[in-house]
C-alpha positions in Angstrom: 126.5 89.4 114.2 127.4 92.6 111.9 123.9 93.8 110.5 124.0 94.0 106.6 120.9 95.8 104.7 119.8 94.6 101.5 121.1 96.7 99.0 124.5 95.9 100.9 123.9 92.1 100.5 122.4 93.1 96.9 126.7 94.8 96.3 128.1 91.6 97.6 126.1 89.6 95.5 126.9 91.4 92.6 130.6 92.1 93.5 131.4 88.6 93.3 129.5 88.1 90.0 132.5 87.4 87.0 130.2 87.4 83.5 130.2 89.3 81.0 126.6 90.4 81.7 124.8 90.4 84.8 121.3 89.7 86.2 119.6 89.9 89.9 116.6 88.0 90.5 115.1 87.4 93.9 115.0 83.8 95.9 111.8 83.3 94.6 112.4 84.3 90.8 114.6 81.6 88.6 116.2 82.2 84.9 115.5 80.6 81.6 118.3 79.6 79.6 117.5 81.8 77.0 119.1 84.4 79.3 122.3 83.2 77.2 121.2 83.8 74.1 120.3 87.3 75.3 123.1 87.7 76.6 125.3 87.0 73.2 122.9 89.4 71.4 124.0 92.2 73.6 127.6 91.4 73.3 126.8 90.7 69.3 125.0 94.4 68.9 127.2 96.7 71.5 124.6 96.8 74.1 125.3 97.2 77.8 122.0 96.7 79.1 118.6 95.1 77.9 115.4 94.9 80.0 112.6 92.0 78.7 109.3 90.6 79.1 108.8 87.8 81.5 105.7 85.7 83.2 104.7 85.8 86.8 104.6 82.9 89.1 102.5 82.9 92.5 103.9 80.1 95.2 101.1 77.9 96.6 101.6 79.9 99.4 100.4 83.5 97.6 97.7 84.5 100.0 95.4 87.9 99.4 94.0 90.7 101.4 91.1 88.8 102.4 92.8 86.0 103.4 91.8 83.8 100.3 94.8 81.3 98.5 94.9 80.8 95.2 95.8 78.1 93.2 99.7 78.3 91.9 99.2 79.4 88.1 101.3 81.6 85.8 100.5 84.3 83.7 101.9 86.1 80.8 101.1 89.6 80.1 102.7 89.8 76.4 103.5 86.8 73.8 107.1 87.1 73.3 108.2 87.3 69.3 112.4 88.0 69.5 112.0 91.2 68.8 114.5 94.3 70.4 114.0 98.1 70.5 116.1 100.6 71.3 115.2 102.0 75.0 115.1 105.9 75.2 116.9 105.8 78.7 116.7 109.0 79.3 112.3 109.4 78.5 112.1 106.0 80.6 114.2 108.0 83.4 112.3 111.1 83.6 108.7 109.4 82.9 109.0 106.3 84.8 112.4 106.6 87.1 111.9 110.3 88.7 108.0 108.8 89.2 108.9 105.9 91.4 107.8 103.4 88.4 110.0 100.7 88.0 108.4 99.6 84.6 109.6 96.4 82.4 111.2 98.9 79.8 113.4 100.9 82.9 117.2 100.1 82.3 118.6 98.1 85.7 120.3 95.1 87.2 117.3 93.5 89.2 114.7 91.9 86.8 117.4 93.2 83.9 120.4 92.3 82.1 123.5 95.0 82.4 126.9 94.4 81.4 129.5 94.0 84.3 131.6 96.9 82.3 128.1 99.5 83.1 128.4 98.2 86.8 131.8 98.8 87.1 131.7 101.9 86.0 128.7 103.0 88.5 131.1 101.4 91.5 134.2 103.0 90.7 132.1 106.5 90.6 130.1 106.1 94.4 131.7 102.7 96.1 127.7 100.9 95.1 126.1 99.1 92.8 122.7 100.0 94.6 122.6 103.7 96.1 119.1 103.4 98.2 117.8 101.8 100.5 116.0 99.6 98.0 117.9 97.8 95.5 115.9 97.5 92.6 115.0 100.8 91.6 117.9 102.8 93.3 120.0 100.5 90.5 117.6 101.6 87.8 118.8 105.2 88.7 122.1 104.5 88.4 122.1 103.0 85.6 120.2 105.3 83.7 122.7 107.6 84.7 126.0 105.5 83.6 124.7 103.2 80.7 124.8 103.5 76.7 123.0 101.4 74.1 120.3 99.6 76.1 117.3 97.5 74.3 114.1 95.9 75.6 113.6 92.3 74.1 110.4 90.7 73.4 111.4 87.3 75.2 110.5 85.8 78.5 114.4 85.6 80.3 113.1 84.5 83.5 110.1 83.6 85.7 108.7 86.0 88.3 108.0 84.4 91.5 105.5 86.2 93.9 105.4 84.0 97.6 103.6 85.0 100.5 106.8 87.0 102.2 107.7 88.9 99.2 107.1 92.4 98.6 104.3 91.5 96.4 102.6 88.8 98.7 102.7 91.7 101.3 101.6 93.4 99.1 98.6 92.1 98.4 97.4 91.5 101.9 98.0 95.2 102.5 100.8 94.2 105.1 103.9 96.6 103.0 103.3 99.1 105.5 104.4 100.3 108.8 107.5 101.6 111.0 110.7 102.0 109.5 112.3 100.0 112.6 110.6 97.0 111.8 112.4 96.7 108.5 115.6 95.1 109.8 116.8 94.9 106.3 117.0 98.3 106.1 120.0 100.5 106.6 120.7 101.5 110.2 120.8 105.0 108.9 117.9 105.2 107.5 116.6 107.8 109.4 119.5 110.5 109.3 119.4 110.1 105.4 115.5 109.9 105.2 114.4 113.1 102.8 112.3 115.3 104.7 109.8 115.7 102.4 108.8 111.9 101.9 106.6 111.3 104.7 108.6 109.0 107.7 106.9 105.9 107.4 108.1 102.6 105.1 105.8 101.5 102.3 106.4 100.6 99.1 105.6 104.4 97.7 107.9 106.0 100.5 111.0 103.6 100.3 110.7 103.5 96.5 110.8 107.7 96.6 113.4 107.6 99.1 115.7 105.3 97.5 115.0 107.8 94.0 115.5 110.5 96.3 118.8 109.4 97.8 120.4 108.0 94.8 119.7 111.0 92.6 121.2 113.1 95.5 124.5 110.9 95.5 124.5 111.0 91.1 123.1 114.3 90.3 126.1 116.8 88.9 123.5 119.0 88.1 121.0 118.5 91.1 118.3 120.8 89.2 118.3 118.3 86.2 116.6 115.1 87.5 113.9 115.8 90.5 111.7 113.1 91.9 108.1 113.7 91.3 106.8 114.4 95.1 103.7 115.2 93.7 102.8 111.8 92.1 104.5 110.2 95.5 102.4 112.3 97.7 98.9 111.2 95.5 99.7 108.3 95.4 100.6 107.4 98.6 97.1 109.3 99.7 95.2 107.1 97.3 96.4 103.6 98.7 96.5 104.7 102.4 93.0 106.5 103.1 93.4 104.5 106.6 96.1 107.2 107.0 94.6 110.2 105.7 94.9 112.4 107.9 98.6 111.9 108.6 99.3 112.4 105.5 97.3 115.7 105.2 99.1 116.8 108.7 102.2 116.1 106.9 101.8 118.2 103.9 100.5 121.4 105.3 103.1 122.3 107.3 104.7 123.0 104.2 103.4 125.2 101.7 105.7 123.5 98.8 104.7 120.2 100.3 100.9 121.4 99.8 101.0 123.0 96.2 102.6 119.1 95.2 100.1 117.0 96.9 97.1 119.3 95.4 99.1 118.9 92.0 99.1 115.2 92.2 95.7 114.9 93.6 94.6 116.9 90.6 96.7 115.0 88.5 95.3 111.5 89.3 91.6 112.8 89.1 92.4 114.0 85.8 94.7 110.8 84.1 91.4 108.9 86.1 88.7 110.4 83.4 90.8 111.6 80.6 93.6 109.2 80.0 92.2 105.9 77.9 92.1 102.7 80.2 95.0 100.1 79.4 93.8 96.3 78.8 95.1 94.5 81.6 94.1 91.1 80.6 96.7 88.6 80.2 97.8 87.1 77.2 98.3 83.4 79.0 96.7 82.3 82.4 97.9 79.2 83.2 96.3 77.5 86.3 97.6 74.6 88.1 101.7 75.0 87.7 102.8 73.3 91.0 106.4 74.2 91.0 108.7 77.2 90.2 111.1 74.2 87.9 107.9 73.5 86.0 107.1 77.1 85.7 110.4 77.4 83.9 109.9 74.7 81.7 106.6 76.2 80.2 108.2 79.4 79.6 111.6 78.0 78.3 109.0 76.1 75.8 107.1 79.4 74.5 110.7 80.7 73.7 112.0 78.2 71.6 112.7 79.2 68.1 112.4 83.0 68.4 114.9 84.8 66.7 116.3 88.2 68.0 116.4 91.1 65.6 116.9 94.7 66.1 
């Protein structure tokens, strides 16, 4: 059987896709119908791609570190009023992108809407839709890189699913870690094209930096223009794998550039800790007891009706 990686399967997927506009969502995600009316807005208004607010579903099979369940519910983070802003792509690139942050407001195919025209353009220029070993964001860069006008829109376009096997539900049990071998959805030349300065071990901070790192290396004309941030990778890598401390410190001192950027985002994170205001991350809709993913969709499909999209 011929192995195939995700982001290959992610360029098939996509390959055969024959819209105007296209959008990736996962096996455990679903779309609302107002994904139509979105995408007529762009076409409407000259936009080639448009990121949006959407809820979060956890399966009834969404377990947590401590090996707890918890009952299937929904929540919304925003309340959705139609309303669409014209993204900055290039501040979203350099502050979340070259970061490893794959915020709601990043320009990309996966969780996003991007016209088939943008992707085109990005095959025709390196032979992939997805140029890293992890789809989502290593689309993000390229399409930062290759798209126009792009928008976020203040509606919910599709449901969020989070089951136990997804990267989330890993995740959350602290399981999104270990050797890159045991990935088989991962290129099998992973290795070879690994950065040397991102530490040789998949997680969701290393594979997220490497799939930055290996995309910007395949875009970049000018490859002094867009860097990824070691030194928040490095931080925060330390902060969420103490169990591995002193790997990590092994790893960075036998470099002194590799030291000066972990001590800069060490430094960093202490100060954006006790400086930086806290955001409110309370929801603005729990919703407990949502059974199925179709129901899900129904709810949110309802909490869109009658919003009318203005720019």
């Amino acid at each position: 059987m011929e192995h195939v990686s995700v982001s290959e399967n992610c360029d098939l997927g996509v390959a055969h896709a024959t819209g105007d506009f296209v959008c990736m969502i996962g096996d455990d995600d679903t779309v609302c119908s107002s994904i139509v009316k979105a995408a007529h807005f762009m076409k409407d208004n000259n936009i080639e791609a448009c990121c949006f607010n959407f809820p979060g579903f956890n399966w009834p099979d969404m377990t947590f570190e401590n090996g707890m369940t918890q009952e299937s519910n929904m929540f919304f983070k925003t309340k959705a009023d139609g309303k669409a802003y014209i993204v900055d792509v290039y501040q979203e690139f350099e502050t979340n992108v070259c970061k490893g942050d794959l915020t709601t407001t990043v320009p990309r195919v996966y969780h996003g809407l991007v016209s088939r025209d943008c992707l085109l353009r990005i095959y025709s220029r390196i032979g992939t839709y997805f140029p890293g070993p992890s789809p989502d964001i290593a689309n993000a860069v390229a399409t930062c890189l290759t798209v126009g006008k792009a928008v976020y829109l203040n509606d919910y376009l599709i449901v969020s699913g989070y089951g136990r096997v997804s990267g989330r539900g890993e995740g959350n049990r602290k399981q999104h870690f270990g050797k890159l071998e045991e990935k088989p959805w991962l290129p099998k030349d992973i290795r070879e094209k690994w950065d040397p300065n991102i530490p040789l071990i998949f997680s969701a901070e290393t594979i997220v930096a490497q799939s930055v790192s290996q995309a910007l290396n395949i875009l970049n004309v000018d490859g002094n223009k867009h860097k990824l941030d070691y030194s928040t990778l490095y931080a925060t890598y330390f902060w969420h794998h103490k169990d591995v401390a002193a790997d990590m410190i092994s790893f960075v001192i036998r470099s002194p550039r590799r030291l000066i950027w972990f001590i800069e985002g060490l430094l960093k994170r202490v100060f954006l800790k006790y400086n930086k205001k806290q955001p409110n991350l309370s929801n603005y809709k729990d919703l407990n007891g949502v059974a199925t993913l179709m129901e899900a969709q129904r709810i949110t499909e309802k909490m869109s009706e009658g919003l009318d999209y203005s720019l």
